[in-house]
PyMOL Python script that loads the backbone (N, CA, C, O; Angstrom):
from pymol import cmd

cmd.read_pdbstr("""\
ATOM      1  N   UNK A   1      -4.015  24.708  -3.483  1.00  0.00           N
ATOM      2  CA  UNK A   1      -2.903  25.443  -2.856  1.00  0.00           C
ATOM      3  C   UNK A   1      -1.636  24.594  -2.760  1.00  0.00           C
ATOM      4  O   UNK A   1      -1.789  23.420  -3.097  1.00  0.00           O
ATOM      5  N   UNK A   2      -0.606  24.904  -2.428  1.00  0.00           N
ATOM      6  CA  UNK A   2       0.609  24.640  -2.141  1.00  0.00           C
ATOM      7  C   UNK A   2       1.022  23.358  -1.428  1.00  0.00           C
ATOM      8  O   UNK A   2       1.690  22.356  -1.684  1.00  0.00           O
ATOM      9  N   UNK A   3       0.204  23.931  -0.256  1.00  0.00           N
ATOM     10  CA  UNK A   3      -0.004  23.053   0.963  1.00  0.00           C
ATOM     11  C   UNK A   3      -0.501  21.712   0.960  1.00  0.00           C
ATOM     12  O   UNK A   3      -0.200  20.663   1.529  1.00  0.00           O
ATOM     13  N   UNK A   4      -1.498  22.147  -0.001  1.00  0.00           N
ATOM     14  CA  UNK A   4      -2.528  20.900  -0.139  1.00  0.00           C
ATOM     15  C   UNK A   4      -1.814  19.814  -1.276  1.00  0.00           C
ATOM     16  O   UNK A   4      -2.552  18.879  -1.590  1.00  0.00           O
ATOM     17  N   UNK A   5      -0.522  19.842  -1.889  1.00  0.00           N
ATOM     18  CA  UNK A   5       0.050  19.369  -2.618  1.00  0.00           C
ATOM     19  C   UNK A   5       1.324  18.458  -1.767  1.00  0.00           C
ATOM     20  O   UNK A   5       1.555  17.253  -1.663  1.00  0.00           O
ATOM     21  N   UNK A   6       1.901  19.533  -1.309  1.00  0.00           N
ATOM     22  CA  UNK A   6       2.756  19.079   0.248  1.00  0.00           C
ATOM     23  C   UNK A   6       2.219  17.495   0.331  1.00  0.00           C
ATOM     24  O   UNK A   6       2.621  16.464  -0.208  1.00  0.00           O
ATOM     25  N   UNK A   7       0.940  17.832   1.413  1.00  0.00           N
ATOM     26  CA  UNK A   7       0.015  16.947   2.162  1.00  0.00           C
ATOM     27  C   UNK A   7      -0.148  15.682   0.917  1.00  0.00           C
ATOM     28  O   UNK A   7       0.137  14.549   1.305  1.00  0.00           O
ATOM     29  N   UNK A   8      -0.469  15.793  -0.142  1.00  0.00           N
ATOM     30  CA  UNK A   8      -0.629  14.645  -1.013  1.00  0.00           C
ATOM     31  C   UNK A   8      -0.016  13.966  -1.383  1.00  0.00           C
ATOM     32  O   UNK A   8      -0.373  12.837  -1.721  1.00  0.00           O
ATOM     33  N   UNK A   9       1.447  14.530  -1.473  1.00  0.00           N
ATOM     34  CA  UNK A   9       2.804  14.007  -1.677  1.00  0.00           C
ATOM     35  C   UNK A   9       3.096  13.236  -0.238  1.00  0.00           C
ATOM     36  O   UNK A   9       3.771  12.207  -0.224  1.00  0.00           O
ATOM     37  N   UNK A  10       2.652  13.692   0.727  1.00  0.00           N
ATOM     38  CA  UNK A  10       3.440  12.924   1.891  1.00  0.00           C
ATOM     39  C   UNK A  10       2.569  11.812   2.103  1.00  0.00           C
ATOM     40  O   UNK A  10       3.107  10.741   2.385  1.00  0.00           O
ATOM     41  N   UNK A  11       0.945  11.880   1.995  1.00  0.00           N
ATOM     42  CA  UNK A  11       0.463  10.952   2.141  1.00  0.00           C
ATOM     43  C   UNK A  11       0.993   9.736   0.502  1.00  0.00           C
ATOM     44  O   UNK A  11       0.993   8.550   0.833  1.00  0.00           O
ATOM     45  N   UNK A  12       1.335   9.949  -0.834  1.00  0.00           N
ATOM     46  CA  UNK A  12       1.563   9.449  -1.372  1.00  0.00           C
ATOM     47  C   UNK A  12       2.739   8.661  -1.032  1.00  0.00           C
ATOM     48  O   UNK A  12       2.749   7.473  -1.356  1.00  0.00           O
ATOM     49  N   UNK A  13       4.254   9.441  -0.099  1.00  0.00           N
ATOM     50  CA  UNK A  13       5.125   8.599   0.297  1.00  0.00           C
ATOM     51  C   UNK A  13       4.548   7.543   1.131  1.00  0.00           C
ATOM     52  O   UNK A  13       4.902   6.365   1.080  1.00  0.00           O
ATOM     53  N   UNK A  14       3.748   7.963   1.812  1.00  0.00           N
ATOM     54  CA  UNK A  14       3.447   6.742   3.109  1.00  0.00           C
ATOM     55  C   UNK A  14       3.352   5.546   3.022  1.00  0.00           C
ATOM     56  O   UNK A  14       3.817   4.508   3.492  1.00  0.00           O
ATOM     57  N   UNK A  15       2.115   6.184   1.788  1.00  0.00           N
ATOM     58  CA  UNK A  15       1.370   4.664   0.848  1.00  0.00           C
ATOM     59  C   UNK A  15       2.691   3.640   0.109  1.00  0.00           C
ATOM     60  O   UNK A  15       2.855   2.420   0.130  1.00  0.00           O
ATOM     61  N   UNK A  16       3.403   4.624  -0.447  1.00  0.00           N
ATOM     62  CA  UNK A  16       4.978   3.928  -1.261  1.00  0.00           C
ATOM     63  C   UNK A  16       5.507   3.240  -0.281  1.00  0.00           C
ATOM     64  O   UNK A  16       5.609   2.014  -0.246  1.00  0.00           O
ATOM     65  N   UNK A  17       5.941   4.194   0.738  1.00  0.00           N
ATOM     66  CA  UNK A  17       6.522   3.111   1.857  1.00  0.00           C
ATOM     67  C   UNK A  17       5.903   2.251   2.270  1.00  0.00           C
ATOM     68  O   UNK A  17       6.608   1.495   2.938  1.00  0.00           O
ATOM     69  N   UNK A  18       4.633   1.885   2.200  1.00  0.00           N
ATOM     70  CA  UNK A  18       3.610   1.012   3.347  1.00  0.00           C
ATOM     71  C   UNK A  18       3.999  -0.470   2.093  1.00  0.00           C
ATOM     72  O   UNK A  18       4.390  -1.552   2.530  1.00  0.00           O
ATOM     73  N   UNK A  19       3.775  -0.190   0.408  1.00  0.00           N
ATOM     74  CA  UNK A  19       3.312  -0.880  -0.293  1.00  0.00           C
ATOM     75  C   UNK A  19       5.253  -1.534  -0.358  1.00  0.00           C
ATOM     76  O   UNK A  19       5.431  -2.751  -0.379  1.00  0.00           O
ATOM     77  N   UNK A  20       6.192  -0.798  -0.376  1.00  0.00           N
ATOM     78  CA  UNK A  20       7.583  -1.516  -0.161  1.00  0.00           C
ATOM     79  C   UNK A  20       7.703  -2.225   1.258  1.00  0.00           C
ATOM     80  O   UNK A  20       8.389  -3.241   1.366  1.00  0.00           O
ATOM     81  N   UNK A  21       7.380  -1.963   1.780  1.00  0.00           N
ATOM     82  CA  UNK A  21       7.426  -3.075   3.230  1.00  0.00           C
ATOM     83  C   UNK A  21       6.296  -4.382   3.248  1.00  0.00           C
ATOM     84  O   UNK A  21       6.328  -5.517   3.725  1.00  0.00           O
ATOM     85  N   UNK A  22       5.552  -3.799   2.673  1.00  0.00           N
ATOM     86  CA  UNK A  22       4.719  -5.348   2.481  1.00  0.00           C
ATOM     87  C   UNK A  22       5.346  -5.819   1.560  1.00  0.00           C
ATOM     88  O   UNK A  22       5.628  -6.947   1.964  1.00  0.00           O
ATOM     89  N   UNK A  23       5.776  -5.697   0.535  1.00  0.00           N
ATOM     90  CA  UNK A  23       6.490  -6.568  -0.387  1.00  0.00           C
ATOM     91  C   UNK A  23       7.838  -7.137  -0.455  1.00  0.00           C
ATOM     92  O   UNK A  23       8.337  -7.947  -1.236  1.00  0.00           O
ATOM     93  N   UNK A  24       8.429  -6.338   0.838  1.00  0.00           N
ATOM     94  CA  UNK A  24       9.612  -6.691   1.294  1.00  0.00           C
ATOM     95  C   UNK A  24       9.313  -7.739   2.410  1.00  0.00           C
ATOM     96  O   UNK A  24      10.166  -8.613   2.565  1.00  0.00           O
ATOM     97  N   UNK A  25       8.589  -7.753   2.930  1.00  0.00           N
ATOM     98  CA  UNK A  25       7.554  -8.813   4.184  1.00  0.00           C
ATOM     99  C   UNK A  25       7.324 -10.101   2.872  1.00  0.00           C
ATOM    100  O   UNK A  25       7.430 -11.280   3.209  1.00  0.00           O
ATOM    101  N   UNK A  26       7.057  -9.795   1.618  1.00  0.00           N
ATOM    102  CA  UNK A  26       6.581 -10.807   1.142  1.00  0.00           C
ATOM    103  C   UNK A  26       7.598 -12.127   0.524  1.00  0.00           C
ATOM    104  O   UNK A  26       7.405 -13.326   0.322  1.00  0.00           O
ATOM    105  N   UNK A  27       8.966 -11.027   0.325  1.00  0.00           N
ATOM    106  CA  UNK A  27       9.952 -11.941  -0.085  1.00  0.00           C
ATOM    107  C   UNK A  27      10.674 -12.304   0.542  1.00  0.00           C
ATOM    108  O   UNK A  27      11.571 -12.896  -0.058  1.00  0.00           O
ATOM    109  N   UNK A  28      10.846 -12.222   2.340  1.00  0.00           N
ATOM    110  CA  UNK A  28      11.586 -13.344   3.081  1.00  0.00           C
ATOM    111  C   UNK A  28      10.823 -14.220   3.551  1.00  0.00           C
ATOM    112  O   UNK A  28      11.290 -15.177   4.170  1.00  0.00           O
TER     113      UNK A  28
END
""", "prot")
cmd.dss("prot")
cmd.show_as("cartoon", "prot")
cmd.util.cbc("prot")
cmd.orient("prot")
């Protein structure tokens, strides 16, 4: 469904954001 695409995409941003802040943590 629709929804369930929504939901995968947002959990996919999270992960993007989680994996740019650790790597931004990694270079100062």
């Amino acid at each position: 469904p629709l929804s369930e695409g929504k939901q995968l995409k947002t959990k996919f941003d999270d992960i993007f954001a989680a994996t740019k802040y650790m790597q931004a943590l990694k270079l100062n």
